[in-house]
N, C-alpha and C positions, 0 to 999 in steps of 0.2 A: 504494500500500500504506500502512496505517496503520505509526505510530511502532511498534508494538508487536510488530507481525507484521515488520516491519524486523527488527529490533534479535534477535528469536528467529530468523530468515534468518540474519543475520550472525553468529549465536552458531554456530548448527550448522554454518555455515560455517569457523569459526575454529575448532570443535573439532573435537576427534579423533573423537569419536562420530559427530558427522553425518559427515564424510568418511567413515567406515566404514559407514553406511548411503547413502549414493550410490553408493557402490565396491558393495554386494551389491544395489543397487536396478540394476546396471548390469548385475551377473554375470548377474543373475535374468532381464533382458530376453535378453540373449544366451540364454541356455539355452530360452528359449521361443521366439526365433526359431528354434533348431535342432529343439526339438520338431514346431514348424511344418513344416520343411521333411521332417522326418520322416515327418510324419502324409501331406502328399502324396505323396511315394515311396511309403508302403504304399498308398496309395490307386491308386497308378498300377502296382505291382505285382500288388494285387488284382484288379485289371480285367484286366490282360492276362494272367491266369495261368488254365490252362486245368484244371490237377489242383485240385479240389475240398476236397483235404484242406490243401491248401500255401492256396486260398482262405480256406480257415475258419482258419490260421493265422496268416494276414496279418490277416486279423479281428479275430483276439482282439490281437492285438500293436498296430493301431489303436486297439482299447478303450483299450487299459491306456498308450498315448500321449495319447491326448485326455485321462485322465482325469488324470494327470500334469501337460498343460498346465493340464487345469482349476485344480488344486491350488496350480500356480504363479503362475498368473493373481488368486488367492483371496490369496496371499500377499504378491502383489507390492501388490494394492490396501490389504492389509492396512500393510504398510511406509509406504506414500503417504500412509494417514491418520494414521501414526503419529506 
């Protein structure tokens, strides 16, 4: 690593800010791992469920999971370049 990019490492390391952006760069993975495992339970609920209406509800609850990871995934690359 150049002297530069060091020295701004060590800064956000020693402050309080950067500790506060690694503490929610960490919260944020966690919560997308839990969305993950969410999105396969409905996926594994959907399949196995034989009432067409409880299907299309597992559906939409899918959508609106994925779209959530999406969002989170946007924000955490967002944070990373920050």
């Amino acid at each position: 690593m150049k002297r530069k990019k060091l020295l701004k490492t060590l800064t956000e390391f020693l402050d309080g800010e950067g500790r506060k952006k690694r503490r929610h760069q960490a919260e944020l993975r966690e919560l997308l791992n839990k969305l993950k495992e969410k999105d396969t339970q409905l996926q594994e609920k959907m399949r196995t469920e034989k009432n067409k209406q409880k299907q299309e509800r597992f559906g939409k609850e899918l959508e609106i999971v994925r779209a959530q990871h999406a969002k989170g995934m946007e924000a955490l690359r967002n944070l990373e370049t920050s």
